[in-house]
Backbone bond lengths (Angstrom), bond angles and torsions (degrees), N, CA, C in turn:
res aa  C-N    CA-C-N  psi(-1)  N-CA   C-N-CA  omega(-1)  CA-C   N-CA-C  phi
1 X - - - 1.446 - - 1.523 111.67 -
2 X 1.389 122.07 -39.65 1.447 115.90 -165.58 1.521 110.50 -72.56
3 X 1.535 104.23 -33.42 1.894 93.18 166.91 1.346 134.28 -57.03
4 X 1.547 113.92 -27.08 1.334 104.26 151.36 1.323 142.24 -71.05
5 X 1.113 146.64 12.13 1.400 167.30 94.66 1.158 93.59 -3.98
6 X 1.090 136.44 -45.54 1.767 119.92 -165.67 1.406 102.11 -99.73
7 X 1.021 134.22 -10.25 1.719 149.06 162.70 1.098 122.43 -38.15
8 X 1.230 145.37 110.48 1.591 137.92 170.47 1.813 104.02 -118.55
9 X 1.882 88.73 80.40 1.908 80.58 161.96 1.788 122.77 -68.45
10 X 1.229 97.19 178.87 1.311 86.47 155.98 1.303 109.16 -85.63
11 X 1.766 141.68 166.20 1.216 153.23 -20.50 1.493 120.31 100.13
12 X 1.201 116.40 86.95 1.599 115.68 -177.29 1.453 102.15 -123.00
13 X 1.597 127.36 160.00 1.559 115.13 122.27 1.903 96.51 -140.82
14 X 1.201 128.26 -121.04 1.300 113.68 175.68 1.453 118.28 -122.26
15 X 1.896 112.84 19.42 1.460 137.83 -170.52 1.419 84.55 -103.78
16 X 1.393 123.13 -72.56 1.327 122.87 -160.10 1.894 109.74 -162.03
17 X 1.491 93.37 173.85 1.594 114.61 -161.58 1.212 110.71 -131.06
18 X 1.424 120.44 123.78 1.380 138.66 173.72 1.400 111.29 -88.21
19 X 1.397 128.11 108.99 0.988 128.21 163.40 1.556 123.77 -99.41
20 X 1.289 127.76 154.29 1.305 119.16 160.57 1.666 117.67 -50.86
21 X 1.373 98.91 124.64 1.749 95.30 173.38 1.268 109.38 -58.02
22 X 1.227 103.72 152.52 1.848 122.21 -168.51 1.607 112.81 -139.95
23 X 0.947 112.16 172.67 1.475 107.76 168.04 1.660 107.94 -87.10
24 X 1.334 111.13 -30.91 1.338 112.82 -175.43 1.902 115.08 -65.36
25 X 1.183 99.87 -23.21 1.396 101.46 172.56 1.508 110.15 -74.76
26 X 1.542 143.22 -23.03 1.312 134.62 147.30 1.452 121.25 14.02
27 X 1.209 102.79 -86.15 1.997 111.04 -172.57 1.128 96.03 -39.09
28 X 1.349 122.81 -72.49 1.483 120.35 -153.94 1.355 118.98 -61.60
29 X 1.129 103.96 -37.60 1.891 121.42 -174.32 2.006 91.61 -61.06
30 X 1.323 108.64 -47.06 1.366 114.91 175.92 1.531 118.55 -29.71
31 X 1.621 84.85 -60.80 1.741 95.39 177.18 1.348 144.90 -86.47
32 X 1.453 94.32 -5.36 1.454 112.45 158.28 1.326 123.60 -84.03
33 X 1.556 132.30 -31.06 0.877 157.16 131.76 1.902 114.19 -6.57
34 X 1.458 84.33 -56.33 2.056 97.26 176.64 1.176 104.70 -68.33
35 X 1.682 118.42 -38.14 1.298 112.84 -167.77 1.547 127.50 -78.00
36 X 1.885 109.58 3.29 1.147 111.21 152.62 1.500 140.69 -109.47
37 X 1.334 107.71 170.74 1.769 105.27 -178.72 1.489 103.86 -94.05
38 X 1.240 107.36 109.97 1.381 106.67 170.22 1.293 127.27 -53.55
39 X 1.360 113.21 151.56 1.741 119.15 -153.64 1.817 95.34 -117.77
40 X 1.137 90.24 122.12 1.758 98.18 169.51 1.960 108.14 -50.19
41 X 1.068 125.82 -31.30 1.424 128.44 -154.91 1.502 80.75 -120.69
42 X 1.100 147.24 18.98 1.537 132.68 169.09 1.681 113.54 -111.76
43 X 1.745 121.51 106.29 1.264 94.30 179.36 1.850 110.86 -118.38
44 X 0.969 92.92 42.36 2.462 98.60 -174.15 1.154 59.98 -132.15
45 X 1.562 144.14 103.17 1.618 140.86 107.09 2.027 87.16 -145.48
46 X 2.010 94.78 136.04 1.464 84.56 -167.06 2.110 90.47 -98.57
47 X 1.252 93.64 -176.54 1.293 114.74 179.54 1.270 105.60 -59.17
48 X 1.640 121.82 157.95 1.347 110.89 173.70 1.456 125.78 -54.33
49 X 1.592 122.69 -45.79 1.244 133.93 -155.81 1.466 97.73 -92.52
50 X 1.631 117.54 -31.96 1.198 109.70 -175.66 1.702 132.13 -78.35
51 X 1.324 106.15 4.36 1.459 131.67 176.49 2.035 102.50 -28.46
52 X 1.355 139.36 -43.39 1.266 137.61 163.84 1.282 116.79 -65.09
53 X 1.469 124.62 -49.94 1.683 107.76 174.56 1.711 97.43 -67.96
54 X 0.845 147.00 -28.28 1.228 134.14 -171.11 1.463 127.18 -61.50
55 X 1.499 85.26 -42.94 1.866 107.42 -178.36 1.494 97.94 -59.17
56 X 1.793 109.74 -58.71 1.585 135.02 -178.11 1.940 96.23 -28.01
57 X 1.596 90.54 -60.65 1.655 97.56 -157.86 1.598 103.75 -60.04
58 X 1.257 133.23 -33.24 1.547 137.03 -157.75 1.902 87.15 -90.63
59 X 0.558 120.97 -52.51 1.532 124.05 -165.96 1.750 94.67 -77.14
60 X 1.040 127.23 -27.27 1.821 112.41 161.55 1.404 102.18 -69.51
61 X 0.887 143.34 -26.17 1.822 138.32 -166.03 1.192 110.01 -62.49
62 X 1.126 126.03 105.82 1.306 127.02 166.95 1.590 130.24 -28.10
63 X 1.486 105.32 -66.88 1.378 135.45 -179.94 1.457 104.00 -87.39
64 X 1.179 128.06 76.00 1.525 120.99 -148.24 1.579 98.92 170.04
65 X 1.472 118.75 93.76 1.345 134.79 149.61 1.421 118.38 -76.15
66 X 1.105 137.57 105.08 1.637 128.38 -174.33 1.382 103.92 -116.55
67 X 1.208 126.27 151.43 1.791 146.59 154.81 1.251 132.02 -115.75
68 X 1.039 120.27 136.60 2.044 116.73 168.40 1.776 84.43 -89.36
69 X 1.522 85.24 138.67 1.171 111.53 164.02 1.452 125.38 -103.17
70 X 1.704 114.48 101.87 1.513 120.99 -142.49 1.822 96.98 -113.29
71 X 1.132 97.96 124.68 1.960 106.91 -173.79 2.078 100.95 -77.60
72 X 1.068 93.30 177.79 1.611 102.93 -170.11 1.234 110.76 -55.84
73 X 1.458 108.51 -35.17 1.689 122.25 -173.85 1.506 101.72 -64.64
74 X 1.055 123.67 -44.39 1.434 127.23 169.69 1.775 109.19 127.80
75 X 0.981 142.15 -5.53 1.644 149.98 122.69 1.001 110.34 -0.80
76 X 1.391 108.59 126.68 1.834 96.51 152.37 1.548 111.39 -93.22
77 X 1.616 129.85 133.30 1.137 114.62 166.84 1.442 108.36 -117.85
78 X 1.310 129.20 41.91 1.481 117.01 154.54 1.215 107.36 -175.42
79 X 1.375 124.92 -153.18 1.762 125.22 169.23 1.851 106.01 -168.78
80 X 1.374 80.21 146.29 1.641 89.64 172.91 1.737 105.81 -151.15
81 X 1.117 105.00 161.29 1.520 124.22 -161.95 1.138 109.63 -120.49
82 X 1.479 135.39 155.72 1.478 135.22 127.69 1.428 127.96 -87.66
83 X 1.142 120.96 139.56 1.585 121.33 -147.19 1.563 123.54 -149.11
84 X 1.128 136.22 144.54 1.593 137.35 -159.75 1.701 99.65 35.62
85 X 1.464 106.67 78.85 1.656 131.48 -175.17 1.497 87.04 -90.85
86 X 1.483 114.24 120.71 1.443 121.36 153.72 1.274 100.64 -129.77
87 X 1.377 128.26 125.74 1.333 150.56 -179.12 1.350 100.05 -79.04
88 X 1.162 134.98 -69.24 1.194 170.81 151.14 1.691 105.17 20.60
89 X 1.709 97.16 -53.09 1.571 123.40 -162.21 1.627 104.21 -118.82
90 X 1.483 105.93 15.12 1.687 105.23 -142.76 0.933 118.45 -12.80
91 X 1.813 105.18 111.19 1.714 105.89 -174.87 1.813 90.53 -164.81
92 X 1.219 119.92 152.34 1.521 118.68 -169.37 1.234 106.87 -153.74
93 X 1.156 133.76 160.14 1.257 129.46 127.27 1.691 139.26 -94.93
94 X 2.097 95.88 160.90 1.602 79.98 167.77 1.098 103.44 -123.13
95 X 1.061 116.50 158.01 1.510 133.00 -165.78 1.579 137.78 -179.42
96 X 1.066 129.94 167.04 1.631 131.15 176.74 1.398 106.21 80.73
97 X 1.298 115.18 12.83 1.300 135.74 160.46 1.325 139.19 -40.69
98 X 1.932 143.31 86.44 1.366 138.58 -141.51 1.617 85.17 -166.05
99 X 2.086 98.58 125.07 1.184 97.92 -175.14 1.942 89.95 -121.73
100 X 1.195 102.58 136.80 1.772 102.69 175.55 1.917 113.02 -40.44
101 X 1.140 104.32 149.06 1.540 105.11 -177.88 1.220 116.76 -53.58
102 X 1.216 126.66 -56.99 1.211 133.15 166.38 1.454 129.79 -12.10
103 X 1.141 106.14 -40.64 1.738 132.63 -167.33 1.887 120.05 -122.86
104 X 1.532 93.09 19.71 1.770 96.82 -161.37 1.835 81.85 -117.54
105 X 1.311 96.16 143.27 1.824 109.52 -163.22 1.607 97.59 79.41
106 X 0.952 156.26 37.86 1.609 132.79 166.54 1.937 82.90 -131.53
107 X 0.986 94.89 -159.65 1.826 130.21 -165.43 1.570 98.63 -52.53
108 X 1.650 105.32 -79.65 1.056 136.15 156.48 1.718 107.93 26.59
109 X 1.129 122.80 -115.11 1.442 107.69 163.28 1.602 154.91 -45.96
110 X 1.382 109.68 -14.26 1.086 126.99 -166.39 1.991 94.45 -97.72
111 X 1.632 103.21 -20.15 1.741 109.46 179.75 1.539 84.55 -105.77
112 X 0.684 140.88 31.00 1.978 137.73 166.91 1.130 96.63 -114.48
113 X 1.003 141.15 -28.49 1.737 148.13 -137.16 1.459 97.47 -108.93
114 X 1.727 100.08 -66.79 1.551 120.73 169.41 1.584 100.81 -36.76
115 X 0.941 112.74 -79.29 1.706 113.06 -175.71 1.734 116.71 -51.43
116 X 0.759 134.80 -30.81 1.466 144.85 175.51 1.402 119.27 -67.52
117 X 1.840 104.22 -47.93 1.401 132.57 -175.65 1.905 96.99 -61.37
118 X 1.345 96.83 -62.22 1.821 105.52 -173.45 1.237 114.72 -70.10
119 X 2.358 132.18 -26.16 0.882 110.16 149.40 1.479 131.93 -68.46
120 X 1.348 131.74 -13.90 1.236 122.89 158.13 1.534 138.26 -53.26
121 X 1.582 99.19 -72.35 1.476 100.45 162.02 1.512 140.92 -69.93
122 X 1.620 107.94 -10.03 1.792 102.37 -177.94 1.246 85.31 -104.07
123 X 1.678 148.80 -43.82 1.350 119.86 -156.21 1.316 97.15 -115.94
124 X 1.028 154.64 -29.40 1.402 137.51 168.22 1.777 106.17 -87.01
125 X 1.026 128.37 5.83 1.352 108.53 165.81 1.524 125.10 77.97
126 X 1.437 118.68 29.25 1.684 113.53 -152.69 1.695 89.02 -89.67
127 X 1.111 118.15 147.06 1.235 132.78 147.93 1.397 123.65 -53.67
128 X 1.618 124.79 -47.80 1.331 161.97 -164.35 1.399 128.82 -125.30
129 X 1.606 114.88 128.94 1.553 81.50 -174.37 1.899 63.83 -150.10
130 X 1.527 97.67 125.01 1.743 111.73 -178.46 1.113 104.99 -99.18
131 X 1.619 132.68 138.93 1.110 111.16 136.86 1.915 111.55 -134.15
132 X 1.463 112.30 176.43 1.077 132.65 -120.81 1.539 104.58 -131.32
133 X 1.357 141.71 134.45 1.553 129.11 179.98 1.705 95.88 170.18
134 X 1.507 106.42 122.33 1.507 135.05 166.68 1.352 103.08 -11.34
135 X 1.176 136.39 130.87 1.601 125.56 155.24 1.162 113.75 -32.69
136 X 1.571 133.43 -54.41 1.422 130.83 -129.91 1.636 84.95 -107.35
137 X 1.347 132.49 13.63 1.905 124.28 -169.07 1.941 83.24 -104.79
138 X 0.918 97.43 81.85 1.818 111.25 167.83 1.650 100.47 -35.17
139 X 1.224 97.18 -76.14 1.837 109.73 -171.31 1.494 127.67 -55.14
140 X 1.315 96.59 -12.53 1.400 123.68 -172.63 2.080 101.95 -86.58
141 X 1.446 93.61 -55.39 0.894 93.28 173.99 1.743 125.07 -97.87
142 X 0.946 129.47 21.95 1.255 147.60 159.04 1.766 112.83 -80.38
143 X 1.607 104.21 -43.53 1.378 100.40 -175.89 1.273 87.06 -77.40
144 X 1.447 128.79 -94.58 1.485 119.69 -177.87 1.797 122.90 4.62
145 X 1.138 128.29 -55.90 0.708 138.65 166.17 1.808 124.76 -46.36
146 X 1.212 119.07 -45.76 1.670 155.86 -163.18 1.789 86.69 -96.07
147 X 0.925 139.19 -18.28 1.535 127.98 169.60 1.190 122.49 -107.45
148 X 1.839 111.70 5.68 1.362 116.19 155.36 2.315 99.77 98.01
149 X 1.195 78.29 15.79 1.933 77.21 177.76 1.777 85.64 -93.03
150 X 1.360 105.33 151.82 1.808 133.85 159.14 1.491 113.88 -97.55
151 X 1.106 90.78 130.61 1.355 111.00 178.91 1.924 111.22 -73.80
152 X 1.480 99.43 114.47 1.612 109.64 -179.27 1.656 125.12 -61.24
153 X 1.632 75.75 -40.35 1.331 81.70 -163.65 1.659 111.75 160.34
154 X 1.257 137.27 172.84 1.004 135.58 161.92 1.568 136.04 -129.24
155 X 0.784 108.08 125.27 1.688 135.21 -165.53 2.037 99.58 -62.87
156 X 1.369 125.09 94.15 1.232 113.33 -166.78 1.462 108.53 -87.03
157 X 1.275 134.26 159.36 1.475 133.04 -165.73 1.328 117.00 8.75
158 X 1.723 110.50 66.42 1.121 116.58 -171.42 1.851 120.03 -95.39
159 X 1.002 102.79 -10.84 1.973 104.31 -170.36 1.701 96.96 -157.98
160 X 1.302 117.87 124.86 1.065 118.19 122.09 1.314 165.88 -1.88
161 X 1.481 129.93 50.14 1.659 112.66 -169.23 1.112 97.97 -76.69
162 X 2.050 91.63 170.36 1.299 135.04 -173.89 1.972 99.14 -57.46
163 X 1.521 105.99 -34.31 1.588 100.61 -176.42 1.679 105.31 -85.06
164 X 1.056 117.25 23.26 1.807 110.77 -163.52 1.287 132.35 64.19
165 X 1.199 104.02 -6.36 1.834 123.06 161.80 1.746 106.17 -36.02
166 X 1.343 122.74 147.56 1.205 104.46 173.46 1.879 85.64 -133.72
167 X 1.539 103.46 128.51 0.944 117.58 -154.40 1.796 110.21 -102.29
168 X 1.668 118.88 111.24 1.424 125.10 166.32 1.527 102.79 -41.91
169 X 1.154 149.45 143.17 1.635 142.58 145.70 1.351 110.21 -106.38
170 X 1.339 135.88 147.57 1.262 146.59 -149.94 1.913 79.18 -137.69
171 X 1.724 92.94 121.97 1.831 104.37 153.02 1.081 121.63 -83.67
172 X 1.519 137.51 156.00 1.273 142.10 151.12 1.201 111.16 -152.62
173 X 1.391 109.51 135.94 1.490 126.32 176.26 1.508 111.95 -158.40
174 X 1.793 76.70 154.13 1.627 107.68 -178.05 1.034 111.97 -119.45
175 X 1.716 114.90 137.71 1.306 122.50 179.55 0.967 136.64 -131.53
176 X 1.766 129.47 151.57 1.764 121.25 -149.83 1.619 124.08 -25.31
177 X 1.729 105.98 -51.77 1.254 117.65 -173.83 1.824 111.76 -80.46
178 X 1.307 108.27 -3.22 1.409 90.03 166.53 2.291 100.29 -110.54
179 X 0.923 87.59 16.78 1.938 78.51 -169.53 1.052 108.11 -70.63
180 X 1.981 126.07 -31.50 1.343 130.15 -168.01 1.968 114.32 -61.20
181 X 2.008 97.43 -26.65 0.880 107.12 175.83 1.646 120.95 -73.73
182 X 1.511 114.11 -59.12 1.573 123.68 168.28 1.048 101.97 -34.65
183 X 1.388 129.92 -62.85 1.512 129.97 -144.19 2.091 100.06 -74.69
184 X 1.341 124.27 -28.17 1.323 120.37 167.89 1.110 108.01 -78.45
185 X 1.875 133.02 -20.24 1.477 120.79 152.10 1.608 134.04 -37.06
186 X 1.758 83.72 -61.74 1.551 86.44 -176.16 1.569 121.91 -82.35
187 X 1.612 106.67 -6.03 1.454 105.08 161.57 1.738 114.35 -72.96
188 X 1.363 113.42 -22.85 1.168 99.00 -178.35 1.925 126.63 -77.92
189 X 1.625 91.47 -23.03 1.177 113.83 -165.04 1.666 88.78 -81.40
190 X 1.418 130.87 -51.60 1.348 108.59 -178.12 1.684 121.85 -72.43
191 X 1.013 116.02 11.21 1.748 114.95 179.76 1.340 119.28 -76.61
């Protein structure tokens, strides 16, 4: 079981498609990339031009499942990962998660989530499934919130950004015995 944890199938439903990040997904990630306003408190969104070392850098990570997140049209406009994978405890996170503007409020994430949420707990078995976002990312944590995760707790001057920000982190997690519930959330919410 624990080698799949390191697995990135693809990921379907009829909102959207998880692919393994690639280099070939680049361009697009490029241009979705333009289509946001960069966030002082956001540091997993790469530079416009730098969209290839970025892909490069997520795909060296050991502990690091990553996806392009590819819309109906067939684009990828964003990516998200599973991350600090312990098999062990089955418990994961998701995270590093940024969908182009264009596509943020629609289906799009909330059917990324769905798919992520059900590969965690029905085929790998997680007990836990955390996820993770700055105190001060409102929207960040609003959706989080809106998919039925509880808030743990918060991590005070916990990380470092790249701008010298020293960043509060806010926990949230969901767990086996409440997923049956989330997961008829977010089916309801995508219908």
């Amino acid at each position: 079981m624990s080698s799949d944890y390191f697995a990135a199938p693809v990921l379907a439903n009829q909102w959207v498609t998880l692919e393994p990040l690639a280099p070939a997904h680049a361009d697009d990630l490029a241009a979705a990339v333009g289509q946001l306003h960069t966030l002082w408190y956001l540091d997993h969104i790469p530079a416009e031009g730098d969209v290839p070392a970025y892909i490069d850098g997520l795909l060296a990570e050991k502990d690091r499942v990553a996806w392009a997140i590819v819309a109906p049209t067939g684009e990828a406009v964003g990516v998200t990962t599973y991350l600090h994978l312990d098999p062990v405890n089955r418990n994961l996170e998701i995270g590093s998660t940024w969908v182009g503007a264009a596509h943020q409020g629609s289906r799009i994430n909330p059917a990324a989530k769905l798919l992520l949420l059900t590969r965690a707990f029905e085929e790998l078995g997680c007990l836990r499934v955390e996820i993770r976002t700055h105190f001060m990312n409102q929207q960040s944590r609003r959706a989080i919130e809106k998919l039925g995760a509880r808030l743990d707790g918060v991590l005070r001057r916990h990380k470092i950004l790249a701008s010298g920000l020293v960043r509060d982190t806010c926990v949230y997690s969901i767990v086996n015995s409440e997923w049956p519930e989330v997961k008829a959330g977010l089916a309801a919410r995508l219908r």
